[in-house]
Backbone as CSV, one residue per row, in Angstrom:
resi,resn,N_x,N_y,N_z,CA_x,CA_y,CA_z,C_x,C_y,C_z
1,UNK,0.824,-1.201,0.000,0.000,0.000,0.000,0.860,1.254,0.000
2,UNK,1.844,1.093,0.784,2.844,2.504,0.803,3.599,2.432,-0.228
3,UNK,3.946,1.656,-0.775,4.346,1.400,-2.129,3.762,2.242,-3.254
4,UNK,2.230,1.768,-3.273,1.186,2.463,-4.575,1.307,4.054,-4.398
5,UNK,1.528,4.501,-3.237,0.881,5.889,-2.503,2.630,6.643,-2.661
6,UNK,3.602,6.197,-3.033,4.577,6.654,-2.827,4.653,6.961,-4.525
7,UNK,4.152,5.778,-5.172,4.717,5.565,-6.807,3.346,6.848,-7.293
8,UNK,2.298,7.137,-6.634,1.471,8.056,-7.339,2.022,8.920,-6.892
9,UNK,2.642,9.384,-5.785,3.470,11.142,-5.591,4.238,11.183,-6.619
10,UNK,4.999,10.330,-7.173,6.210,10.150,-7.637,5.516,10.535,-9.463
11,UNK,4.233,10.207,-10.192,3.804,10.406,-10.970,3.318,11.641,-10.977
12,UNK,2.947,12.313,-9.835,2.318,13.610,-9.668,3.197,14.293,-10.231
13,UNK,4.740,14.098,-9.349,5.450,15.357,-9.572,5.659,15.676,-10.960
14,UNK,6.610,14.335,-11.693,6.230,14.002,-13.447,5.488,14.876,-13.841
15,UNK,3.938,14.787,-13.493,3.038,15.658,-14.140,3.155,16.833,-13.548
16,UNK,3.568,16.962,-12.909,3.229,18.598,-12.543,4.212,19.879,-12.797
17,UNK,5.745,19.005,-12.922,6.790,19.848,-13.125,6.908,19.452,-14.603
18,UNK,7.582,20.734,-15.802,7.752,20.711,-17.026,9.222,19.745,-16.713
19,UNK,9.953,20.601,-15.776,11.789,20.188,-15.783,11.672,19.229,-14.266
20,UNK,13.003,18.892,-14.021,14.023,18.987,-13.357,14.180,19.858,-12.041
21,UNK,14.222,20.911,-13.253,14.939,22.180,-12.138,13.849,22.944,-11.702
22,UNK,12.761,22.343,-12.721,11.479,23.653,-11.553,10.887,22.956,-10.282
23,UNK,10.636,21.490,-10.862,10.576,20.481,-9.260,11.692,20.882,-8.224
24,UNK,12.974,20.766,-8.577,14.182,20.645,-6.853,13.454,22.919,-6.608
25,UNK,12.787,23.459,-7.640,12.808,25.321,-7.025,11.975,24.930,-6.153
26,UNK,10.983,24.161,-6.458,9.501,23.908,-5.501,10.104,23.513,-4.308
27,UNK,10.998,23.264,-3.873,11.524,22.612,-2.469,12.038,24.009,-2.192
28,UNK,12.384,24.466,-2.809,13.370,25.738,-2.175,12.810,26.780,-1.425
29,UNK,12.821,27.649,-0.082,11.987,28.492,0.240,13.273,29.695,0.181
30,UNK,12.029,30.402,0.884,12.654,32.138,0.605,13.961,32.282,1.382
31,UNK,13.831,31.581,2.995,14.872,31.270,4.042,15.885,30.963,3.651
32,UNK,16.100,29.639,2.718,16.547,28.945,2.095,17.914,30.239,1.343
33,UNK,17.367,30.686,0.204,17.689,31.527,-0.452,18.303,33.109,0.418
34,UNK,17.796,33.527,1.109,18.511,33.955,1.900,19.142,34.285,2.797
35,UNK,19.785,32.692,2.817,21.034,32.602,3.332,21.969,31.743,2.608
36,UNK,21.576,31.007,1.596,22.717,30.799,0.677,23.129,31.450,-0.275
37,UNK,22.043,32.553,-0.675,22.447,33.727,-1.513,22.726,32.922,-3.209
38,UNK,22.672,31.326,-3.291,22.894,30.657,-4.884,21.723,30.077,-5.294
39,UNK,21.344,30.396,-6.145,19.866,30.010,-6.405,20.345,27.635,-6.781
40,UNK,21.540,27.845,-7.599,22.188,26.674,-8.417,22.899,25.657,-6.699
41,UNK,23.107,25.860,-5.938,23.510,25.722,-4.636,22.200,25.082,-3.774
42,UNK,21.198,26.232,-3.844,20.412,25.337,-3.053,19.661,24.695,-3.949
43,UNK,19.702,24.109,-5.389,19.074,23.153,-6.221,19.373,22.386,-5.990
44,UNK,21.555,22.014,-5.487,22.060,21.178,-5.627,22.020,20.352,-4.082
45,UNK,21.698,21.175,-2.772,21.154,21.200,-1.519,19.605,20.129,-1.684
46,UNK,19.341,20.527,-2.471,17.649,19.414,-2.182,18.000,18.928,-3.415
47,UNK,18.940,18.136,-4.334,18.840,17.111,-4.819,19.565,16.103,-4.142
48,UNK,20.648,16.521,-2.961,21.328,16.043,-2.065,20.376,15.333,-1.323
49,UNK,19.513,16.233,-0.650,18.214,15.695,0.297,18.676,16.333,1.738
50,UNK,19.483,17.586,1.319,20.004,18.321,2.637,18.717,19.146,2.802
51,UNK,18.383,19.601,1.566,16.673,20.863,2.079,15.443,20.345,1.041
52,UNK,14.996,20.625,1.776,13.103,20.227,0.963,12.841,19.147,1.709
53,UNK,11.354,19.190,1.422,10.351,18.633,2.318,9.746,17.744,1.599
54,UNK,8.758,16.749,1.380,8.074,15.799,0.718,9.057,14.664,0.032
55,UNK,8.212,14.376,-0.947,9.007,13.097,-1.698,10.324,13.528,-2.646
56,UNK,11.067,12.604,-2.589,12.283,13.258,-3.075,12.910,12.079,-4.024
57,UNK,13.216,13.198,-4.705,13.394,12.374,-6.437,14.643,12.814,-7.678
58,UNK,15.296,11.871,-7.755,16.455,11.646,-8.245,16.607,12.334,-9.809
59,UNK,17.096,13.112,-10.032,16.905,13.118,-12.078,17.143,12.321,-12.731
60,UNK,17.585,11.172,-12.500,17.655,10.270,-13.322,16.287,9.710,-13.192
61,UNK,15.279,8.913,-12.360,14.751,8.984,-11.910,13.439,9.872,-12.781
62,UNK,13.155,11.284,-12.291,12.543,11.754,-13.229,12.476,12.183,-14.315
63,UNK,13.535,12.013,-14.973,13.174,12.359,-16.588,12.630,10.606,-16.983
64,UNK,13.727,9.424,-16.153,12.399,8.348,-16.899,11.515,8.482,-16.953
65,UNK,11.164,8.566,-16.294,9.336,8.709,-16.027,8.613,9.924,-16.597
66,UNK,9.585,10.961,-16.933,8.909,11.756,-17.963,8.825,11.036,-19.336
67,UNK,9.810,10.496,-19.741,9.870,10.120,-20.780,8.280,8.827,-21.505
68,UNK,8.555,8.116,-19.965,7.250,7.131,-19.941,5.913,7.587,-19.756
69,UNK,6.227,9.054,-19.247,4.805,9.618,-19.316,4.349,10.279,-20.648
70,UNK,5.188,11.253,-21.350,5.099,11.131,-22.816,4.576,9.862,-23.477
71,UNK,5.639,8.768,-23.709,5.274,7.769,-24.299,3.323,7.350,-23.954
72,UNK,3.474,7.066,-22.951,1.870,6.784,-22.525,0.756,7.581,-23.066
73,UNK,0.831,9.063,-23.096,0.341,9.788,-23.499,-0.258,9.930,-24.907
74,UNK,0.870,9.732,-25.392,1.078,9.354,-27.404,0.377,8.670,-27.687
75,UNK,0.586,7.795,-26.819,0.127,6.233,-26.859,-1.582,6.480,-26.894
76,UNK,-1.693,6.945,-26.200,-3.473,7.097,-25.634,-3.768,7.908,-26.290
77,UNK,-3.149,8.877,-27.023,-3.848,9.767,-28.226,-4.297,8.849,-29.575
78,UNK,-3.141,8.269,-29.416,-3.303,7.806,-30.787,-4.158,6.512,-31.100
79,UNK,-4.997,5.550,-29.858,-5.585,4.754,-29.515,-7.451,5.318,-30.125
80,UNK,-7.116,6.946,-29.552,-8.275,7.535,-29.608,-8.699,7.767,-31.190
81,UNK,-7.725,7.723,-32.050,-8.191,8.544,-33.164,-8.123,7.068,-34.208
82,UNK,-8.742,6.613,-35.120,-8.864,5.911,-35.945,-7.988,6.247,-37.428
83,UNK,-6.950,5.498,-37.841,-6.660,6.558,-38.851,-8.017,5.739,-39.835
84,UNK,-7.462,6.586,-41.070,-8.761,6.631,-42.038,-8.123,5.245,-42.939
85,UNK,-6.515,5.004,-42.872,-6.374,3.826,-44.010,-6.800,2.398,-42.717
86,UNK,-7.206,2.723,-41.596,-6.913,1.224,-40.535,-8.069,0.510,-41.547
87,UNK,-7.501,-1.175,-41.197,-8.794,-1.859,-42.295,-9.017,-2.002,-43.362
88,UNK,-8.188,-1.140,-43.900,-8.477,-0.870,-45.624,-7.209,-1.790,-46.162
89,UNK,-8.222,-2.859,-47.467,-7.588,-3.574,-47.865,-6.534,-3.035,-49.466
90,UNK,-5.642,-2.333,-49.381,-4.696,-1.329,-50.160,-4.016,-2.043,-50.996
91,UNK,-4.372,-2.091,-52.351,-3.354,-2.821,-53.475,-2.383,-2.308,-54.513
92,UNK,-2.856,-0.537,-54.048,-1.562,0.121,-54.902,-0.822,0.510,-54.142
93,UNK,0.061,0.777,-54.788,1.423,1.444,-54.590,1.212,3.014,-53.334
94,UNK,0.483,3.741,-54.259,0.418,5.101,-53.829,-0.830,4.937,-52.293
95,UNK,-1.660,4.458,-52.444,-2.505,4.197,-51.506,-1.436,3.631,-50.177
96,UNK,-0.976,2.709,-50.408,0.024,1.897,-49.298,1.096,3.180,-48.473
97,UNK,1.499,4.481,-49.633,2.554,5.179,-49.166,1.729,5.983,-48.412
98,UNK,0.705,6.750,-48.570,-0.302,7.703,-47.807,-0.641,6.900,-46.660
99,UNK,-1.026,5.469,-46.572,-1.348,4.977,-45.065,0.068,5.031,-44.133
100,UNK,1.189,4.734,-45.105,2.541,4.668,-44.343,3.026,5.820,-43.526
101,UNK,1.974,6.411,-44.308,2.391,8.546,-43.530,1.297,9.161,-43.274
102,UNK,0.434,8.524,-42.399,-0.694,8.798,-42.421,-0.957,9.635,-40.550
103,UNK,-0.328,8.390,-40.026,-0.278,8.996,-38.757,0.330,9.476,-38.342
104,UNK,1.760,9.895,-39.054,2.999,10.516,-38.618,2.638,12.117,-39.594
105,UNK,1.720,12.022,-40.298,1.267,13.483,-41.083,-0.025,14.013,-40.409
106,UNK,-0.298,13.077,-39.607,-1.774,13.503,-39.029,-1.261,14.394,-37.725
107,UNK,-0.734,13.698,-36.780,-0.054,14.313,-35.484,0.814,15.063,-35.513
108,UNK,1.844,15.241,-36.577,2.900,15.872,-37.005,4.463,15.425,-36.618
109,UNK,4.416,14.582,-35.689,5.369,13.897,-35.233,5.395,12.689,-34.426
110,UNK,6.668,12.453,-34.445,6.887,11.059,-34.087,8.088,11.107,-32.815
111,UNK,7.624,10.688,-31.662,8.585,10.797,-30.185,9.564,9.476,-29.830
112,UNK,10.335,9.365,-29.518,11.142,7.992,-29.715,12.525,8.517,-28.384
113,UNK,12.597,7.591,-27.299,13.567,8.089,-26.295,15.462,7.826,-26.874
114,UNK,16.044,8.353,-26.435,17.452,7.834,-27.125,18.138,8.456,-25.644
115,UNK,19.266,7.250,-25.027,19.808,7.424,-23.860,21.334,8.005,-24.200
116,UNK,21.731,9.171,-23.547,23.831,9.496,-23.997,24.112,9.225,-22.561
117,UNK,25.370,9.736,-22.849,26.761,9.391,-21.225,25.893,9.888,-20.119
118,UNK,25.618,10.936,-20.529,24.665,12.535,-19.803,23.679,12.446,-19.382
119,UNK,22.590,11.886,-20.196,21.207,12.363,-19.683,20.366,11.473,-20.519
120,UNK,19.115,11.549,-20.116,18.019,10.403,-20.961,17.444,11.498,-21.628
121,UNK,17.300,11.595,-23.328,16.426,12.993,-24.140,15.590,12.404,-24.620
122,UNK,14.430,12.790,-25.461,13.498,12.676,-25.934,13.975,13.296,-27.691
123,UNK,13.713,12.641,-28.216,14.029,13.301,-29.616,12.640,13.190,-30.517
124,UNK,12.338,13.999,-31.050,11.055,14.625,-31.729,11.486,14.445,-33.037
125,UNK,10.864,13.605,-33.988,11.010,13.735,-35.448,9.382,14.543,-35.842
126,UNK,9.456,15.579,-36.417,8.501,15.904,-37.155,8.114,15.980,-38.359
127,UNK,7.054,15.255,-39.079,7.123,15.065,-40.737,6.350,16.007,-41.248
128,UNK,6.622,16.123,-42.210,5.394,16.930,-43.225,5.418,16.198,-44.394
129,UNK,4.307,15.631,-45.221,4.542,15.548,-46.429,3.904,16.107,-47.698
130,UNK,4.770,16.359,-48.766,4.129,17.128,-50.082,4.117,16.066,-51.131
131,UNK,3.074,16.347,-51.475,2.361,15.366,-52.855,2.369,15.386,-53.864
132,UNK,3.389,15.427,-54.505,3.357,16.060,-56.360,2.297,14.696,-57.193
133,UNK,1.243,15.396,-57.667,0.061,14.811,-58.420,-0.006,14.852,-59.835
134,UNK,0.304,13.775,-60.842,-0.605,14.336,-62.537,-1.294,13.441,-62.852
135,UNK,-2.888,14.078,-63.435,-3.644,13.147,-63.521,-4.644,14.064,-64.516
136,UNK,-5.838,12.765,-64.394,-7.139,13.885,-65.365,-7.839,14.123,-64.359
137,UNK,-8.443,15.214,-64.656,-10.102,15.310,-63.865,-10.953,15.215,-64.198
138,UNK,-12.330,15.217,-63.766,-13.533,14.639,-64.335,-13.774,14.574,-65.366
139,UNK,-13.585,15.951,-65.794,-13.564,16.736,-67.473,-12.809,16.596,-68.508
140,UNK,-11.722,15.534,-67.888,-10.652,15.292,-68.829,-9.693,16.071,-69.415
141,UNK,-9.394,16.863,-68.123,-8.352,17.951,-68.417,-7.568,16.993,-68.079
142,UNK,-5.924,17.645,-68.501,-4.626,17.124,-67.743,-4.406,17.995,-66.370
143,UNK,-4.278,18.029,-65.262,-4.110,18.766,-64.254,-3.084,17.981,-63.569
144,UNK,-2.104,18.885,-62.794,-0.681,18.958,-61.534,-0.756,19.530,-60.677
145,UNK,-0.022,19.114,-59.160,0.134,20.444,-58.324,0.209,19.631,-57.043
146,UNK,0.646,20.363,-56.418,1.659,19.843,-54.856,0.378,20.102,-53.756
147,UNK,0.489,18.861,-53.374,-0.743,18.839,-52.093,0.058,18.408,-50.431
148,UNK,-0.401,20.145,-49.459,0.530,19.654,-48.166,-0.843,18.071,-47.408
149,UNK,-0.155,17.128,-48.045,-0.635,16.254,-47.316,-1.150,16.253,-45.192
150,UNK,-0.352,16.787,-44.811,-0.350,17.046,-43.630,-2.201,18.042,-43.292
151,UNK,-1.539,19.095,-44.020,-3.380,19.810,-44.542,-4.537,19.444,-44.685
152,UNK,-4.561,18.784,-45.829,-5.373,17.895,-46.233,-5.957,16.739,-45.228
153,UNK,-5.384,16.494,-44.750,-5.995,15.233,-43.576,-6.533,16.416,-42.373
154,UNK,-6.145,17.416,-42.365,-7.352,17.743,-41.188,-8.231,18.548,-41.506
155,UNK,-8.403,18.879,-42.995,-9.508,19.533,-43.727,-10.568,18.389,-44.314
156,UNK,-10.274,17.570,-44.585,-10.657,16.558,-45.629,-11.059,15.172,-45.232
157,UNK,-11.872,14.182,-45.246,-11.912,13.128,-44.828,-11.611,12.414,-46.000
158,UNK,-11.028,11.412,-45.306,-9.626,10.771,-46.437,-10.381,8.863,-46.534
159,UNK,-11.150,8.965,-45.587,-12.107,7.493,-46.185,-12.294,6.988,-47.240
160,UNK,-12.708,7.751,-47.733,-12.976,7.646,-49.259,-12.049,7.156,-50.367
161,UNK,-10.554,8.131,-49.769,-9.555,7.960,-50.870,-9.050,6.088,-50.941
162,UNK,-8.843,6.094,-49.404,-8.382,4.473,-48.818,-9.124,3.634,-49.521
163,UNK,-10.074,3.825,-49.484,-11.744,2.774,-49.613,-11.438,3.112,-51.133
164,UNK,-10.637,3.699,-52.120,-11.161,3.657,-53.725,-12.239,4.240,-54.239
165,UNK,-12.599,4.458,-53.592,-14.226,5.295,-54.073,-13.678,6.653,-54.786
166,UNK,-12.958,7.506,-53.991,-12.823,8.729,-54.547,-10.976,8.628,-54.475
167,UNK,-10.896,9.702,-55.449,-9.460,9.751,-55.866,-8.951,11.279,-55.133
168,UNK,-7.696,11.204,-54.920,-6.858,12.557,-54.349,-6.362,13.078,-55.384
169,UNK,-6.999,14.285,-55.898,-6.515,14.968,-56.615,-6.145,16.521,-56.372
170,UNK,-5.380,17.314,-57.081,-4.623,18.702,-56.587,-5.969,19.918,-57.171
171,UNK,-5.914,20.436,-55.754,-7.087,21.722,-56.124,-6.748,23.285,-56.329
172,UNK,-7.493,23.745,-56.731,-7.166,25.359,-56.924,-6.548,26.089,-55.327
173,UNK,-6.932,25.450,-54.275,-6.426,25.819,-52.939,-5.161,25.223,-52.538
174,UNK,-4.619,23.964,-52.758,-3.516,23.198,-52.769,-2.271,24.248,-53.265
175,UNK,-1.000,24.051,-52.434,0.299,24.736,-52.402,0.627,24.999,-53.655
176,UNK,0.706,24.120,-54.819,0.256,24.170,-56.331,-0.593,23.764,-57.340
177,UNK,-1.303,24.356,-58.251,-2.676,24.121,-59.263,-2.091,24.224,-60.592
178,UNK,-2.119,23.187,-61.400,-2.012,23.808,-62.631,-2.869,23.127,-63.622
179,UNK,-3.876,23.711,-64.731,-4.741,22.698,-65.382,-3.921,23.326,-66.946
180,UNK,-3.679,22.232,-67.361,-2.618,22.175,-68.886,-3.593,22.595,-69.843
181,UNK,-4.488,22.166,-69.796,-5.904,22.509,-70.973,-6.143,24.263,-70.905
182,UNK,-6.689,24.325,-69.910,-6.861,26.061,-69.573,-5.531,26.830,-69.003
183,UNK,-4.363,26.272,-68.952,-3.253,26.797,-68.725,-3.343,27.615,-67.190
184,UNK,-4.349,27.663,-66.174,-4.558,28.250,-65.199,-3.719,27.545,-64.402
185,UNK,-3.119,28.633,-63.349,-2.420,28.494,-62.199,-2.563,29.401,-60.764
186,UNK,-2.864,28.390,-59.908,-2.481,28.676,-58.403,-1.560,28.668,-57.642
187,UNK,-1.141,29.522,-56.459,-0.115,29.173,-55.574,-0.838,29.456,-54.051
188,UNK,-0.674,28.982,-53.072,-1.233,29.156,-51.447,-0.160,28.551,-50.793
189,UNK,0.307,29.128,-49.802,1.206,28.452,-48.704,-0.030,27.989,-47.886
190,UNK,0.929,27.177,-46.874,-0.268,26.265,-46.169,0.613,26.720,-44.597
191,UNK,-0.505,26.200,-43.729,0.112,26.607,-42.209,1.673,25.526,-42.669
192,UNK,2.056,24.632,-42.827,3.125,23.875,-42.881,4.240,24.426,-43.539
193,UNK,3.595,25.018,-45.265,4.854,25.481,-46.387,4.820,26.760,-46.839
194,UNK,5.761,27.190,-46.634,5.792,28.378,-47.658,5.704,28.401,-49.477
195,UNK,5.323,29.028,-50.072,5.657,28.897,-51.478,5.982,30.121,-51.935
196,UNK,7.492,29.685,-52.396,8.427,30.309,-53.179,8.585,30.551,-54.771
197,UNK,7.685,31.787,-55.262,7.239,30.987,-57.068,8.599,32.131,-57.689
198,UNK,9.115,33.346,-56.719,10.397,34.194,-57.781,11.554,33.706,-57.354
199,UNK,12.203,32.540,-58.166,12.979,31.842,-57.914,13.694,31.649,-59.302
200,UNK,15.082,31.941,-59.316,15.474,31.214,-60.843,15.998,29.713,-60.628
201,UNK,15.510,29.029,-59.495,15.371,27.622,-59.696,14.273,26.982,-60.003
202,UNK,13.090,27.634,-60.114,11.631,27.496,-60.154,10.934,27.193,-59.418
203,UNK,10.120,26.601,-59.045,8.994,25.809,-57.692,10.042,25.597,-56.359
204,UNK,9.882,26.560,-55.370,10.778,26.111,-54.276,9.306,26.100,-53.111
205,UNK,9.556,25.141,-51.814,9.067,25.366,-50.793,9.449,25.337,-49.565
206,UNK,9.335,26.111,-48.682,10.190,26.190,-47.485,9.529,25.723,-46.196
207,UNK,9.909,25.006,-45.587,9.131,24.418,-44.474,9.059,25.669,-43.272
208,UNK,7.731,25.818,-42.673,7.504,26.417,-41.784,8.368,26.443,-40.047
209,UNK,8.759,24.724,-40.149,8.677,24.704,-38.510,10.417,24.810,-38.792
210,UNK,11.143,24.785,-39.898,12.934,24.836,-39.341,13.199,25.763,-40.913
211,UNK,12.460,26.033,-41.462,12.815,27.130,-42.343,13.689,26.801,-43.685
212,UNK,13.848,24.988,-43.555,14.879,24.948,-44.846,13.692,24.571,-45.666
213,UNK,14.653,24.292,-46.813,14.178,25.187,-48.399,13.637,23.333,-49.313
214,UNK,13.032,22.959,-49.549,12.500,21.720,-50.153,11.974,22.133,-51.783
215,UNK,13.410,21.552,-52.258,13.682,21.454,-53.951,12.729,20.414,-54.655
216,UNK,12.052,20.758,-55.482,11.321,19.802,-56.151,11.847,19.408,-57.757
217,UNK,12.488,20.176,-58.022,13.219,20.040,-59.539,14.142,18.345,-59.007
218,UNK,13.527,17.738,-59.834,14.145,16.449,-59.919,15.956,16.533,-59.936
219,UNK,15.794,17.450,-60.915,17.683,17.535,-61.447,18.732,17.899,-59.875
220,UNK,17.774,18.176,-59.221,18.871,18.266,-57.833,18.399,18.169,-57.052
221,UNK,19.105,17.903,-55.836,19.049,17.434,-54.741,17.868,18.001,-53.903
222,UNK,16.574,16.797,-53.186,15.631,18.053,-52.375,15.900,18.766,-51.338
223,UNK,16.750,18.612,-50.954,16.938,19.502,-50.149,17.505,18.601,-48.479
224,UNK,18.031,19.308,-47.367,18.495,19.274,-45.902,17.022,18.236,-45.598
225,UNK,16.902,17.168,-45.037,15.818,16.707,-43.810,14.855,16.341,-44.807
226,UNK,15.164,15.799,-46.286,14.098,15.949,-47.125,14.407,14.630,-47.833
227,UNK,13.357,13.986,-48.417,13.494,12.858,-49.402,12.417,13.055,-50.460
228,UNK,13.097,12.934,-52.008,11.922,12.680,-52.895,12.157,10.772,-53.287
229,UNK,10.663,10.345,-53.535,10.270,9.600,-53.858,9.041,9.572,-54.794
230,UNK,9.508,8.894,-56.149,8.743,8.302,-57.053,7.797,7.248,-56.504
231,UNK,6.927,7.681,-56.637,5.661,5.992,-56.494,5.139,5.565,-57.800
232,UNK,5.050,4.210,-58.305,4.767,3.673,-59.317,3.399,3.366,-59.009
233,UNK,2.352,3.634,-59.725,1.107,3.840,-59.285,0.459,3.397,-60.822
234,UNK,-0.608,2.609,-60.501,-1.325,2.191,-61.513,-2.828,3.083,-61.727
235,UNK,-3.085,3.988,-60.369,-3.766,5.113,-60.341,-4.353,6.402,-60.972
236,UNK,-2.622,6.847,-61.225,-2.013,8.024,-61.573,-1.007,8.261,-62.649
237,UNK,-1.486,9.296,-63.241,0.033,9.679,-64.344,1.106,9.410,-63.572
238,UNK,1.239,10.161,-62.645,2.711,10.449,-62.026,2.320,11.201,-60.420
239,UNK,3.072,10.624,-59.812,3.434,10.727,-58.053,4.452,10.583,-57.870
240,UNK,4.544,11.967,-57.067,5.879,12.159,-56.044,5.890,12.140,-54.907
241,UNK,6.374,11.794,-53.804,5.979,12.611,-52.442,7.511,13.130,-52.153
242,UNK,7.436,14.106,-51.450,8.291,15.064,-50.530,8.100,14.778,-49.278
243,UNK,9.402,14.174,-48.523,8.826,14.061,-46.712,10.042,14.443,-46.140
244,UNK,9.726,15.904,-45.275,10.584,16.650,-44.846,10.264,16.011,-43.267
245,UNK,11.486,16.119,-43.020,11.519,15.493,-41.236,12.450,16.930,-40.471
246,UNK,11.669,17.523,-39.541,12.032,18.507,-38.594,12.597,17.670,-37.472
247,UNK,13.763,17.910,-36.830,14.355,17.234,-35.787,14.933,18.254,-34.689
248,UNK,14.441,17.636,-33.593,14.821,18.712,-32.104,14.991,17.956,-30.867
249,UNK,15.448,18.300,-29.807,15.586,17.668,-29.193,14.931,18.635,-27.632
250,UNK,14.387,17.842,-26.763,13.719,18.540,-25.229,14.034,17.875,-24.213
């Protein structure tokens, strides 16, 4: 019983402190402070277990358990939400790559612990992905244009696309529009991309959350944190995707 009642303080604090260092301030009083006059002194005083009062907890110690409390968390978000490809029996190519990035474009990232000499971190991969599309439309135009996939799934219900019923195609609102028949063109940045159209490299887009630059001209390289990939699709004229990965560490 003192066991359970010790391990739920011990989860409280987890939840209640962001750090480390704002849990050992919460021990610290005003007394405290003046008379050691070091704010870093008496942190190092109640991680000792020379000052503070209540349960007392190691940093090694609590960042596991931050880390496991994250994890859990993720965990239970992502329990809650159904993606739209779960179930769906997927026989192309391009269908299979959109479920593959489905939940890592829906949430925006992906949390994964990694231990050094130092300290236990949390490392954050964040994806975005862009959709280069050519195809017909209803009307039998030829139409192209870059869709922020990431967008699209929280504007759009994507059932449909999984299930075959309806097809993903690039709209006049999408990051790029172009219909070859009527020669019309769009451009929109999206909360995710910037779009870059005065460029003498041509079509550039710049990711919102780390600011580098995602090349779509085949002839070179896409860019820092970026991969292009061809999908062979029995669907579609032609598919690309762009999947930029933002990386940080907390």
């Amino acid at each position: 019983m003192e066991e359970e009642q010790s391990g739920s303080a011990v989860d409280n604090i987890v939840n209640d402190f962001e750090t480390y260092e704002s849990f050992l301030d919460s021990q610290i009083t005003s007394l405290d402070l003046y008379y050691l006059e070091d704010e870093e002194l008496a942190r190092q005083l109640v991680e000792l277990g020379y000052r503070g009062s209540g349960e007392m907890l190691k940093r090694e110690e609590f960042e596991m358990r931050k880390v496991a409390a994250e994890a859990a968390r993720l965990a239970k978000k992502s329990q809650k939400k159904v993606l739209a490809s779960a179930g769906k029996d997927l026989k192309d190519n391009f269908l299979i790559a959109l479920a593959e990035r489905e939940e890592a474009n829906r949430s925006g990232k992906m949390t994964v612990s990694t231990q050094s000499t130092s300290a236990l971190h949390i490392l954050k991969k964040m994806l975005s992905s862009i959709i280069f599309i050519r195809d017909y439309n209803s009307h039998g135009q030829e139409i192209s244009g870059y869709i922020d996939y990431s967008h699209r799934l929280k504007t759009e219900q994507f059932e449909g696309h999984f299930g075959g019923k309806k097809k993903l195609l690039p709209r006049s609102t999408d990051l790029s529009f172009y219909n070859w028949d009527t020669q019309s063109c769009t451009y929109n940045s999206s909360p995710y991309f910037q779009v870059i159209t005065d460029n003498a490299s041509g079509l550039l887009f710049k990711s919102k959350r780390d600011r580098k630059t995602i090349h779509v001209d085949p002839k070179v390289s896409p860019g820092d944190n970026t991969t292009r990939s061809l999908i062979e699709t029995n669907l579609y004229v032609q598919v690309v995707i762009y999947d930029h990965i933002t990386r940080r560490k907390s």
